[in-house]
Residue, then its C-alpha position, 0 to 999 in steps of 0.5 A: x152223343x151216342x153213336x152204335x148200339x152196344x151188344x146189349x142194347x142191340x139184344x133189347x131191340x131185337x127183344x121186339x120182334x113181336x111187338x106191334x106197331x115199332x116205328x124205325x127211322x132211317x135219316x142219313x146227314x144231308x150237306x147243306x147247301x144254303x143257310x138252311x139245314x136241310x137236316x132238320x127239314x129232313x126229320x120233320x118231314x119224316x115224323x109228320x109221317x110217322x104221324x100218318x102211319x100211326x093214324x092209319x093202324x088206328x093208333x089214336x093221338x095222345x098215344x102217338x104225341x107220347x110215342x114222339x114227344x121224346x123225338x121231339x124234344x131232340x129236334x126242338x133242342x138242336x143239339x145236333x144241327x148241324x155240326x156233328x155231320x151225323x145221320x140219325x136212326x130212331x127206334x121208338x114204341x110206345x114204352x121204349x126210345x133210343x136213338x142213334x148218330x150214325x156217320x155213314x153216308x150210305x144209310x138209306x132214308x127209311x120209315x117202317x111201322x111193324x111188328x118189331x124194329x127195323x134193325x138190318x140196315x144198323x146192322x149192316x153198317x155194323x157188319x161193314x165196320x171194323x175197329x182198329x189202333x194206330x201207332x204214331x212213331x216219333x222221337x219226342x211223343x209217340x201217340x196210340x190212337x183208336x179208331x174205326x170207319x167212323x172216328x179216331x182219339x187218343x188213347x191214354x195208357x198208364x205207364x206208356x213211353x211216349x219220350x225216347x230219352x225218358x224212356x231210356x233215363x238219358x239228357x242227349x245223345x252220348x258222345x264219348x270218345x275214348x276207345x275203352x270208354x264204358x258206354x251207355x247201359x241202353x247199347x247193350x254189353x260189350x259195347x264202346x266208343x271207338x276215338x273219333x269215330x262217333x257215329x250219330x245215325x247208329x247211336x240214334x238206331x241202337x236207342x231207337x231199338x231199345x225204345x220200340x221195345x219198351x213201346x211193344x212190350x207195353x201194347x203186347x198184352x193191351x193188343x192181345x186183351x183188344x184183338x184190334x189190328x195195329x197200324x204204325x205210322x212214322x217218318x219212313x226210317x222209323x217202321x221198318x226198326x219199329x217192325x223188327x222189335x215188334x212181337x204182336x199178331x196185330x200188327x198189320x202189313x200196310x203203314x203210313x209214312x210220314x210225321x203225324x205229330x201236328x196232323x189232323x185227325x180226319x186226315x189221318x183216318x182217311x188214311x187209316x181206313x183203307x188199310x184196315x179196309x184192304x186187311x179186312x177184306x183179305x181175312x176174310x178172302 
């Protein structure tokens, strides 16, 4: 499915801009509100038209049924009725056509036939979005996410620490109980069981530090490559040891608290997006 034009495929666009008779459709989604798709209602309206306003600048009937057969076929297909809850923009000539799904509910419904494409409320919807990752902290399976305004999906890097005790080479949590006992390599040098007076909490938070280490030495330079703001999410003891390790610019000051293992990912992109939102707004003053 394609979603944005890339930054080249936006240089194409623009590379009509003398180029008469460039037909621009703007269809935001529609909720359907009955068994009928009021979506495919919508497009067919506006290519019957675009037929019209073709008729009228003398272009004749083959050349348009050539210009919008490729339009056409889409409809015809269905391949985006009505499930994937997306508003479509199609740039089409007589020698070019693409088209794109586009998420945001504030696009305007518009059919423009000019010298060149149509392109400033693409743009716009651009502009406005920002493209972020979001870090989901947790003992057993630590998740990176990257997302926008629109969507979210996992992000799979090679050689990330997902596993607290994988990650630290240990089977459980130590419990030795001699005073003089060696302990563990991971709680640093110096460091011993003192009888009787193991401490389960602490232990957990000296591990817990080592790992976001090992966690933020790995996305360092994938942050610093991407230049994206970072949120982390986590039960609420998790962030602030996840703060204090971390030594990447990207890491922004808003988080979400709470286990997001078994969460759906809509919910934690309304979730995310007004952070990223607020930050955004703040860069820019």
């Amino acid at each position: 499915m394609n979603s944005f034009p890339s930054k080249a495929q936006l240089t194409k666009l623009k590379s009509f801009k003398t180029t008469p008779n460039c037909l621009s459709i703007y269809a935001p989604y529609i909720d359907p509100n009955n068994r009928s798709n009021p979506n495919l209602i919508e497009f067919k309206n506006l290519f019957k038209q675009a037929k019209k306003d073709l008729k009228l600048v003398k272009v004749d009937k083959a050349s348009i049924d050539k210009m919008l057969r490729p339009a056409n076929l889409i409809l015809d297909s269905h391949e985006f009725w009505p499930a994937k809850h997306t508003g479509l923009v199609f740039f089409i000539q007589a020698e070019f056509f693409a088209y794109y799904h586009v998420q945001d509910r504030t696009m305007p419904q518009l059919i423009i036939l000019k010298k060149g494409f149509e392109l400033r409320p693409l743009e716009k919807i651009i502009n406005q979005n920002v493209s972020y990752f979001l870090l989901a902290l947790n003992h057993k399976n630590v998740q990176l996410y990257k997302g926008d305004r629109y969507q979210l999906k996992p992000v799979k890097l090679k050689n990330f620490p997902i596993n607290m005790k994988s990650a630290l080479n240990i089977d459980e949590y130590p419990k030795w109980r001699q005073k003089h006992e060696i302990a563990p390599s991971y709680l640093g040098k110096g460091s011993e069981g003192d009888h009787g007076q193991y401490n389960i909490h602490e232990t957990d938070k000296i591990m817990l530090v080592n790992f976001f280490r090992i966690i933020d030495q790995r996305l360092h330079r994938y942050l610093q490559r991407n230049r994206k703001p970072l949120i982390v999410a986590g039960v609420g003891y998790l962030i602030p040891i996840y703060r204090k390790v971390n030594t990447s610019p990207y890491l922004i000051p808003g988080n979400i608290k709470g286990n997001l293992e078994y969460t759906d990912l809509k919910k934690i992109e309304k979730l995310a997006w007004p952070l990223i939102k607020n930050y955004h707004q703040t860069l820019l003053g």
